[in-house]
C-alpha positions in Angstrom: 8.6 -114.0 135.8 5.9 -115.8 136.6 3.9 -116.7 140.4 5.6 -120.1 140.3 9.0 -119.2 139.7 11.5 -119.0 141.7 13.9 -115.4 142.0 16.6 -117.7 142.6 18.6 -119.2 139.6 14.6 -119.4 137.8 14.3 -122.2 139.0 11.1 -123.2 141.4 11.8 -123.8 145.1 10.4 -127.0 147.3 7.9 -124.6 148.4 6.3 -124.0 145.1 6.8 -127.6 143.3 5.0 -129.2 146.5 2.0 -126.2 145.8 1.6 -128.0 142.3 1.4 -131.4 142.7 -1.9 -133.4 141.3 -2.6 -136.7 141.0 -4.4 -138.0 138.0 -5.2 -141.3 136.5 -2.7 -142.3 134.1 -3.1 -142.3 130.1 -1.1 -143.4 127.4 -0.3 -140.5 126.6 1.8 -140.0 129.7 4.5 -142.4 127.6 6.8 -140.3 127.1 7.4 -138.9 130.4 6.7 -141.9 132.4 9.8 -142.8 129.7 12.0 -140.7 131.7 12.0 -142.6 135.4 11.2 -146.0 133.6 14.4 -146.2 131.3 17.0 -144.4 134.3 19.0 -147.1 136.3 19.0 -144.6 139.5 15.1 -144.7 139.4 14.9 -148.7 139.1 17.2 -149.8 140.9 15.1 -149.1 144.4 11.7 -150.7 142.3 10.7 -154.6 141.8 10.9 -154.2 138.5 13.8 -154.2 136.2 14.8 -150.8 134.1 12.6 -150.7 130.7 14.6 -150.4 127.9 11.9 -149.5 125.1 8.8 -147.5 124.6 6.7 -150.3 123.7 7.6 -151.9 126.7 6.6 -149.2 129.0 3.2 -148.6 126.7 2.6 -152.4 127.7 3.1 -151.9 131.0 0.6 -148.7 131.2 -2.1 -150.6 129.0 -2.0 -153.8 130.9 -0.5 -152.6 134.5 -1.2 -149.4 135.1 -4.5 -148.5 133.6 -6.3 -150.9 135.0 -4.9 -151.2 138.5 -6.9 -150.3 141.4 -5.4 -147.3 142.1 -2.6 -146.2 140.3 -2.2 -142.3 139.8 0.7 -140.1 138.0 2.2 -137.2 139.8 2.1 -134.4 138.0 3.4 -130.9 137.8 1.5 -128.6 135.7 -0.2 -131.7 134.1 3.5 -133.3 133.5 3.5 -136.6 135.0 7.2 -137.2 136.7 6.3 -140.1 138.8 3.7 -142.1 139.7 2.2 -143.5 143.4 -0.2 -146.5 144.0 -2.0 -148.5 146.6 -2.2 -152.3 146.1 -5.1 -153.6 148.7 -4.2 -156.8 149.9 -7.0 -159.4 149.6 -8.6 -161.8 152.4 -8.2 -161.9 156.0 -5.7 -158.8 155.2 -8.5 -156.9 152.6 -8.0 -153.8 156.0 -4.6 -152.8 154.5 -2.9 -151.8 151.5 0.7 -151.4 150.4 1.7 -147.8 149.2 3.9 -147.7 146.3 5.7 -144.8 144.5 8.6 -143.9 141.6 9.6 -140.6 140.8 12.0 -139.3 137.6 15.6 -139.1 138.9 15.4 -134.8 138.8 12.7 -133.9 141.1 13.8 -136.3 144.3 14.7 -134.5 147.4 12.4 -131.5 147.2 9.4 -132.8 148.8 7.6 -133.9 145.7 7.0 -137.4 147.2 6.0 -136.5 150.5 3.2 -133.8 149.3 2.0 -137.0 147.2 2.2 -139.3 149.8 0.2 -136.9 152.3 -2.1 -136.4 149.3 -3.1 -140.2 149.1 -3.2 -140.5 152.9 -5.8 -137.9 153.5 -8.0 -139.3 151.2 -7.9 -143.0 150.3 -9.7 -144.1 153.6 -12.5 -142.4 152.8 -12.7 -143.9 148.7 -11.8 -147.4 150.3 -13.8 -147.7 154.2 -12.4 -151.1 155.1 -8.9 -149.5 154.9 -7.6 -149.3 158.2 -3.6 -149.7 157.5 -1.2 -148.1 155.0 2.0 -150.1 155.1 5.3 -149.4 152.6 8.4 -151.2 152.0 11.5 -150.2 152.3 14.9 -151.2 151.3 17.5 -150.6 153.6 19.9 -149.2 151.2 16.5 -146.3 150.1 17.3 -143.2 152.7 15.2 -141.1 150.6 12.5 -143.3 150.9 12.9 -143.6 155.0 12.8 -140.0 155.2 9.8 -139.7 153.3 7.9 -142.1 155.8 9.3 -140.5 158.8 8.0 -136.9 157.9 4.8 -138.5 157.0 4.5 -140.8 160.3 5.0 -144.1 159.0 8.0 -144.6 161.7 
């Protein structure tokens, strides 16, 4: 057994996925795994866009969407991206705040993936952006998951 496996069942705790988490620009050849939240109803249906039903559709959307966004990174587990989290600056009189974003493949939610991810970007994307002053998220009132993830990471 290895040091980040878990005695019970083999599988890893919350403990030791949230110890594992990076973030890392995102590369086409994340496809196939960014295949696995993109194409799951249960994963979409809390996103603004609609479930992707192909593999060259989600390769377009990584060439022209999520390469060359501002800040767009995968999360990863041992270099395997199962979701992704991004910060959209707004622009103008507003340029002082950006909207924080975030999908994650159906199997890893409620084990404290997000919220390691989310604490991640926090402590460190007002330093790589200084006229940052606000992090905002939406919500949908429907998401618990997704309230709970702000809560424990003070957005409420």
């Amino acid at each position: 057994m290895d040091e980040t496996t878990s005695k019970s069942e083999g599988k890893e705790s919350e403990y030791e996925f949230t110890e594992l988490i990076t973030l890392r620009k995102i590369e086409l050849s994340d496809v196939d795994d960014f295949m696995e939240w993109a194409t799951d109803e249960k994963v979409s249906h809390f996103c603004i866009w609609d479930t992707y039903t192909s593999k060259d559709q989600v390769l377009d959307y990584i060439k022209n969407s999520a390469i060359p966004h501002p800040w767009l990174k995968v999360i990863c587990i041992r270099n395997k991206a199962i979701g992704a989290i991004s910060m959209t600056p707004n622009s103008g009189f507003d340029s002082c705040r950006a909207e924080l974003g975030y999908v994650l493949a159906y199997k890893y939610w409620g084990k404290g993936i997000v919220t390691r991810a989310v604490k991640m970007v926090a402590t460190t994307i007002f330093s790589e952006w200084s006229n940052l002053e606000r992090i905002e998220a939406l919500v949908d009132i429907d998401n618990k998951g997704l309230q709970r993830v702000l809560e424990k990471v003070g957005f409420l």
